[in-house]
C-alpha positions as CSV (number, residue, x, y, z in Angstrom):
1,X,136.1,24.4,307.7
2,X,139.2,21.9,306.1
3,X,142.2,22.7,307.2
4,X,145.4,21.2,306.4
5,X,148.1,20.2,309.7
6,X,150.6,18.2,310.9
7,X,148.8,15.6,313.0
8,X,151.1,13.8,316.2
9,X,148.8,10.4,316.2
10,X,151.9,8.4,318.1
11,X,154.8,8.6,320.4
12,X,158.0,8.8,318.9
13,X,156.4,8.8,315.6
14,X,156.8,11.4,312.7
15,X,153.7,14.0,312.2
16,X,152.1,13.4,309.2
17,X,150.1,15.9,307.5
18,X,146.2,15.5,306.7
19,X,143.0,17.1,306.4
20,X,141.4,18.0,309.4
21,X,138.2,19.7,310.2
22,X,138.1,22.8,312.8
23,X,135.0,24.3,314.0
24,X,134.8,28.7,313.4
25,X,134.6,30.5,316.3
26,X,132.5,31.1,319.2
27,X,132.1,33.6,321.9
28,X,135.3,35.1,323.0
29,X,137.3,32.9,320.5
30,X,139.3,34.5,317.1
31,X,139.9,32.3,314.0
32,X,143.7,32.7,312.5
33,X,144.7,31.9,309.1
34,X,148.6,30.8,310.4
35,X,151.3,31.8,308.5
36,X,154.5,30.9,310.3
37,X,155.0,28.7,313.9
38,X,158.0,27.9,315.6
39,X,159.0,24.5,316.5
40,X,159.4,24.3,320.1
41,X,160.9,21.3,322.4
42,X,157.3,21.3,324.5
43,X,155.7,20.4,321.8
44,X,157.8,17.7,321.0
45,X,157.8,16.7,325.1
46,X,153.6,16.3,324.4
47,X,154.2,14.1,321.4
48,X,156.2,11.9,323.4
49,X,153.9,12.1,326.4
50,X,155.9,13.9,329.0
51,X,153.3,17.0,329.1
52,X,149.9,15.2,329.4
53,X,148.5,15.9,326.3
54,X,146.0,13.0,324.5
55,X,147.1,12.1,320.8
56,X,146.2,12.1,318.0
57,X,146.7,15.7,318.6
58,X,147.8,19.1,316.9
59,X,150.3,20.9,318.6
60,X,152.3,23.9,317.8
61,X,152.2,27.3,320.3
62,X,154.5,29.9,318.6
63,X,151.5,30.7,315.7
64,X,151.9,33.8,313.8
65,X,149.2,34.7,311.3
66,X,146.4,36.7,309.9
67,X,142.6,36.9,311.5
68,X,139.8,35.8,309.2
69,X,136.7,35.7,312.0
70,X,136.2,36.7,315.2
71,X,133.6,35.2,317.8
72,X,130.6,37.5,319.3
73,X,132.5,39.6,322.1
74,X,135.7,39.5,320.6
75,X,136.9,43.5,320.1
76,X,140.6,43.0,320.7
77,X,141.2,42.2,317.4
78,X,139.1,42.4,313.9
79,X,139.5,40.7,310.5
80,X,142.7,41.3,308.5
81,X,144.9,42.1,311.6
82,X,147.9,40.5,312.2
83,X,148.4,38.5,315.4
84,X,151.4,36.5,317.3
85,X,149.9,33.5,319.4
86,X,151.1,32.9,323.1
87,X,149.9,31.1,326.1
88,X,146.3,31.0,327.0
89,X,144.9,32.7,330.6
90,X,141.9,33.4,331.4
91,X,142.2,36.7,332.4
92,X,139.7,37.0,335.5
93,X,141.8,35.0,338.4
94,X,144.0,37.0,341.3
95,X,146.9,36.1,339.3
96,X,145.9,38.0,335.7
97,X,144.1,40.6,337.7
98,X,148.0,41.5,339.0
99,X,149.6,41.0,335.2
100,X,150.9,37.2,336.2
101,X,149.2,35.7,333.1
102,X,152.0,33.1,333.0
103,X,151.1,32.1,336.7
104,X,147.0,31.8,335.6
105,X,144.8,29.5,338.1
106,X,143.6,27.6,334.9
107,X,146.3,27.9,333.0
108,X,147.0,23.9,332.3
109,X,143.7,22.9,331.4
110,X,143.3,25.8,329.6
111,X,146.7,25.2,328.0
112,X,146.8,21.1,328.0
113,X,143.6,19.8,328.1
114,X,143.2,19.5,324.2
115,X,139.0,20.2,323.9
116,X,137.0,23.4,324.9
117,X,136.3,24.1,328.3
118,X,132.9,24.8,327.9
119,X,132.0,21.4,326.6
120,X,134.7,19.0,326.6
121,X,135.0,18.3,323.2
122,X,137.8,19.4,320.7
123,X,137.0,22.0,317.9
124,X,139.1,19.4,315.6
125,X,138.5,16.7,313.8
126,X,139.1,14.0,311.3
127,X,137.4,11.0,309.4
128,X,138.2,8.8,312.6
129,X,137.3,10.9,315.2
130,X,138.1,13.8,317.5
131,X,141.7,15.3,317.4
132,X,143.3,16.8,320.8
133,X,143.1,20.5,319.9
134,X,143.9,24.0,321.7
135,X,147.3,23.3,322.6
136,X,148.3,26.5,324.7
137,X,145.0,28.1,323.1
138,X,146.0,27.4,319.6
139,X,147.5,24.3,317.8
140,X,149.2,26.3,315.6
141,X,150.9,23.5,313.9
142,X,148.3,23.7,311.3
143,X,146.7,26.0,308.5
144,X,144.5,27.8,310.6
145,X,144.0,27.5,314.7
146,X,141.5,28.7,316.8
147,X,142.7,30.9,319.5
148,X,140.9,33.1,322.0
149,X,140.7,37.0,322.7
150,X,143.5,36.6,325.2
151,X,146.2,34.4,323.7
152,X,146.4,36.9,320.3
153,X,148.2,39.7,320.5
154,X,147.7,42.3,318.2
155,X,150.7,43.1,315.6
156,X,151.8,46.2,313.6
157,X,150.8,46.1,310.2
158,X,153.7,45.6,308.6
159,X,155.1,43.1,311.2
160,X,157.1,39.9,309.5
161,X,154.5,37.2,310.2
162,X,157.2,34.6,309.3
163,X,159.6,35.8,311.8
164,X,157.5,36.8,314.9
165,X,156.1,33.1,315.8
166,X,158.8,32.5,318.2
167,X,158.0,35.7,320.1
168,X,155.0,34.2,321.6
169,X,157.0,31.7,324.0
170,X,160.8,30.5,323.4
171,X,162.1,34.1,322.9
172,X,159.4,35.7,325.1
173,X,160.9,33.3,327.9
174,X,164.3,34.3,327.5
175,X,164.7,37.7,327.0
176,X,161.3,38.5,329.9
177,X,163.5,36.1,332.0
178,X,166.2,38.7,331.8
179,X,163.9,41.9,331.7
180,X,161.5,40.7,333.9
181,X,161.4,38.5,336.2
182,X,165.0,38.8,337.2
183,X,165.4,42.5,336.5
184,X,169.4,42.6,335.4
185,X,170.3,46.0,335.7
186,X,173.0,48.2,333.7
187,X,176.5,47.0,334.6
188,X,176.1,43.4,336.2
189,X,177.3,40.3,334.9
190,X,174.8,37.5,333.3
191,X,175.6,34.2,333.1
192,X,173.3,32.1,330.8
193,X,173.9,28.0,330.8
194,X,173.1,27.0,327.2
195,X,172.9,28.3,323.6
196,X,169.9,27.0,322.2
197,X,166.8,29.6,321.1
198,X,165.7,30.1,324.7
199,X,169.4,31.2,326.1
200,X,170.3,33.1,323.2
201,X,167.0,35.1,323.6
202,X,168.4,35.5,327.4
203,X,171.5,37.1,325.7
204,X,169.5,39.1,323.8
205,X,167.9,40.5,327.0
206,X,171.1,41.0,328.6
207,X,172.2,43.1,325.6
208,X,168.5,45.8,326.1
209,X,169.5,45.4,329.8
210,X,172.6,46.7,329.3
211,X,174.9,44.0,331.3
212,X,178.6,44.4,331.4
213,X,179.4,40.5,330.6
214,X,177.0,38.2,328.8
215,X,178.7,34.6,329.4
216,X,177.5,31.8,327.4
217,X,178.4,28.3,328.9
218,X,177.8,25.9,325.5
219,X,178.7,22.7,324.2
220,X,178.9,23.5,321.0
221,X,181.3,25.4,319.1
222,X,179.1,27.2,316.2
223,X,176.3,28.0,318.9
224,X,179.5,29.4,321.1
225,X,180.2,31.7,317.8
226,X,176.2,32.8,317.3
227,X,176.1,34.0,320.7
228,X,179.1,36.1,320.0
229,X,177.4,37.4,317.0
230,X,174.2,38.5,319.4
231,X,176.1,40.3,322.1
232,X,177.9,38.2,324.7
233,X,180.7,38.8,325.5
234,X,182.2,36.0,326.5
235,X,181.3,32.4,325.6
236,X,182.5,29.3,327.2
237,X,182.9,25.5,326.5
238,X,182.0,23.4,330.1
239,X,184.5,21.4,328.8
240,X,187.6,23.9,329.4
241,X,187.6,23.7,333.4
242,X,185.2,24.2,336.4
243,X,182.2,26.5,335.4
244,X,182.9,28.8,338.7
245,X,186.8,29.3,337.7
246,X,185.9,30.3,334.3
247,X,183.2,32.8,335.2
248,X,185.5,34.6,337.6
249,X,188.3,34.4,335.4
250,X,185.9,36.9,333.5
251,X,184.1,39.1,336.7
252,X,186.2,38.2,340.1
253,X,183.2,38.1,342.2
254,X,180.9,35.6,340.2
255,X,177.8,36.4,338.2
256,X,174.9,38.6,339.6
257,X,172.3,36.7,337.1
258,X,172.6,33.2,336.3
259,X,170.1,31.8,334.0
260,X,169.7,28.1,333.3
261,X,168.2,26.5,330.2
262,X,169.9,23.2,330.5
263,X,167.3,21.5,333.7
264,X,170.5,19.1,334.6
265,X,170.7,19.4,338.5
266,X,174.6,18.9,338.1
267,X,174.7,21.7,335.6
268,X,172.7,24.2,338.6
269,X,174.1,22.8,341.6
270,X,177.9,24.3,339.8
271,X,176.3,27.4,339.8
272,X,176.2,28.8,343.3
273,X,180.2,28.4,343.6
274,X,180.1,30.8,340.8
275,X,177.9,33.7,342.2
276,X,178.6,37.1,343.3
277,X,177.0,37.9,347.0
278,X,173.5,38.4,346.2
279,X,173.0,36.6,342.9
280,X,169.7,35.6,341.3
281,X,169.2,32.2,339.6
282,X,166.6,32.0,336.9
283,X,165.3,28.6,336.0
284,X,163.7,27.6,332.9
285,X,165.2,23.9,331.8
286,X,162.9,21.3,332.4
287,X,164.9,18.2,333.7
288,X,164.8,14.9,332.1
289,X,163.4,13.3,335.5
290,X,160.4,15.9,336.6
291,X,161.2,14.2,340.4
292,X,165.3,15.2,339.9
293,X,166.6,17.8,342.8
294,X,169.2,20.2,343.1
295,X,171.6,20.1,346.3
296,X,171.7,23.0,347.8
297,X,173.8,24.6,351.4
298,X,171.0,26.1,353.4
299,X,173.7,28.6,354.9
300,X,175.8,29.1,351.9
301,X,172.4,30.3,350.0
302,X,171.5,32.2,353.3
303,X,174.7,33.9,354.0
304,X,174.9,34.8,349.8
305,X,171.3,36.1,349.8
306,X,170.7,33.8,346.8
307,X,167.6,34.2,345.0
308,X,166.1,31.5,343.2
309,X,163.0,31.8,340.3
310,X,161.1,29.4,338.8
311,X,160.4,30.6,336.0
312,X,157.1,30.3,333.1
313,X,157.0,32.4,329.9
314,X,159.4,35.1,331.5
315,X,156.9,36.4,333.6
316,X,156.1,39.0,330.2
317,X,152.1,40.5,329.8
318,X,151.9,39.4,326.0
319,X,150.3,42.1,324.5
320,X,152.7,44.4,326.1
321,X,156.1,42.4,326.0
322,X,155.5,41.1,322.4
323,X,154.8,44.3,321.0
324,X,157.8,45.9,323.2
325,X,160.0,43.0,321.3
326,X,158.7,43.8,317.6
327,X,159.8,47.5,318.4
328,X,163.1,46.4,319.6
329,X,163.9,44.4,316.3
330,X,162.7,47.0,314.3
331,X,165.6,49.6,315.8
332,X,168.0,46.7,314.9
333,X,168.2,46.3,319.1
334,X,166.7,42.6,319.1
335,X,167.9,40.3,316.1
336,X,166.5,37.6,317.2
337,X,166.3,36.5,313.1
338,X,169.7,35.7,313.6
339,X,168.9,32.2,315.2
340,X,166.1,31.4,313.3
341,X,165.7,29.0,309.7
342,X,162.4,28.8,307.8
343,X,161.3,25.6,306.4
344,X,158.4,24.9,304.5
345,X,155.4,23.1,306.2
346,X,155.6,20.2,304.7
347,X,159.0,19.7,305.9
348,X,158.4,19.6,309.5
349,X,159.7,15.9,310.4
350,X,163.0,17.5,308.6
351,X,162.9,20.5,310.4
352,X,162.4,18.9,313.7
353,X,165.1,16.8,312.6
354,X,167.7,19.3,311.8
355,X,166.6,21.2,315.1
356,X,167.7,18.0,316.9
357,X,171.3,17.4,315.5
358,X,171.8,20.9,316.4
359,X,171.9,22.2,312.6
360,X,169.7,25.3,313.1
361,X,168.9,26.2,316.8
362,X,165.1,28.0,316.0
363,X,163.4,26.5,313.4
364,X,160.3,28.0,311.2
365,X,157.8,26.4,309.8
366,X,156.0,29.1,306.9
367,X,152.7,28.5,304.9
């Protein structure tokens, strides 16, 4: 079938949209008319050839949309139901046997390898040739995406499908960061480095969790005064003075949960002067330089009983942490619309764009 998508052909070079074709699908595989998609900074990091991803390509891995077909052994889903699009797993190794879908033996080829695993060739095409397809099961930067029977997860029916794209990775990873992996519990103290969609999401977690402070450490002033809006309850510029004075100016033994979206080792390495005994540090921020490391004292972390995670898609089972989110919203518990802008697809260079100067912090692209 034609479909119509924003097409990465070089590095640092604006999508442009075109006419593709895209195969229907096979065994196991679920065909989604795409209504809304989030624009994420991975999927800018594979235009520009820091995630190993061959262009031309269509990326895009926050889909939200409508099934139109679904491959022979597909009973997950059926036409006409309405679907959020996450990672791809394969759903038969050790680690999504125990619910660690995120963690997945194949999960980057069958996340980055841009064709079917089966045959090696992409289900997308153009007039010049095969087009890098399946990004994170789904290359949702486009009209319609193929995805599989594990990377959909099924929706309510009256679900906003431009407003629950974002659920299937950049808020997922904050708020199951929180929830999840980390655990914060009722009382402590959170202490989340950056505002941008992933850390606000992480605020947003705190706020189910039930945390007693919710300290944002941002840059910027009007992402500062969204995170107020969301439920922190404190919200710091780095600038002001030493990160560890200004956290226990607010709880006088540190932070239990620190969370970091920024990936800058300086950024990190401040944080373990600004723990409570016993802390947890989540990390999320991928750094600039993928061979950058963090200094560290062996006995300091030893004597605190520090606990570090590294941390992928906030360790959530989609179809039940998506879901679990959708409800939340829905008892006005989650407003996670609050960070979000729609643009139309066309404007997705713009959106990108205004994403980048820090004018909207989630961007929406809606059919």
């Amino acid at each position: 079938m034609e479909i119509t998508a924003a097409v990465a052909r070089k590095p640092n070079a604006e999508f442009t949209i075109e006419t593709l074709n895209l195969d229907g699908p096979r065994a196991g595989e679920v065909l989604v008319e795409i209504k809304s998609v989030g624009i994420c900074h991975t999927d800018l990091a594979a235009r520009e050839g820091q995630i190993p991803f061959q262009l031309p390509a269509v990326l895009g891995h926050e889909g939200a949309g409508t099934v139109l077909e679904v491959g022979e052994g597909v009973t997950k889903v059926k036409a006409g139901d309405k679907v959020g699009l996450t990672f791809n797993y394969c759903g038969q190794c050790r680690n999504c046997a125990k619910g660690d879908m995120a963690y997945c033996h194949q999960f980057m080829p069958l996340n980055y390898a841009g064709v079917r695993l089966t045959d090696g060739v992409s289900p997308c095409s153009s007039a010049e040739g095969a087009v890098s397809s399946l990004f994170f099961g789904q290359s949702s930067f486009a009209s319609h995406a193929l995805a599989t029977q594990y990377n959909v997860v099924k929706l309510p029916d009256d679900a906003d499908l431009e407003l629950v794209g974002p659920l299937g990775c950049g808020v997922q990873t904050g708020a199951g960061s929180v929830m999840n992996s980390m655990g914060a519990d009722e009382g402590s103290t959170l202490l989340v480095l950056g505002g941008g969609s992933v850390g606000l999401s992480a605020v947003l977690g705190g706020v189910v969790q039930s945390c007693a402070n919710i300290i944002v450490v941002e840059p910027h002033v009007s992402r500062r005064k969204l995170a107020l809006e969301m439920g922190a309850t404190h919200a710091l510029d780095p600038a002001d003075g030493a990160l560890a004075d200004q956290v226990k100016a607010v709880s006088e033994l540190g932070a239990d949960f620190i969370f970091d979206t920024t990936g800058i080792p300086a950024v990190i390495e401040s944080t373990f002067t600004a723990m409570a005994p016993h802390a947890s540090l989540g990390l999320v921020g991928v750094p600039a330089d993928p061979t950058a490391s963090v200094n560290v004292s062996l006995f300091g972390a030893l004597v605190a009983g520090v606990k570090v995670y590294g941390i992928i898609e906030g360790d959530a089972v989609p179809d039940e942490f998506i879901p679990r989110l959708v409800q939340l919203h829905a008892e006005g518990r989650f407003p996670f619309d609050k960070m979000i802008t729609k643009f139309p697809f066309s404007q997705v260079n713009e959106a990108i764009e205004a994403q980048h100067k820090g004018d909207v912090v989630k961007a929406v692209l809606v059919h």
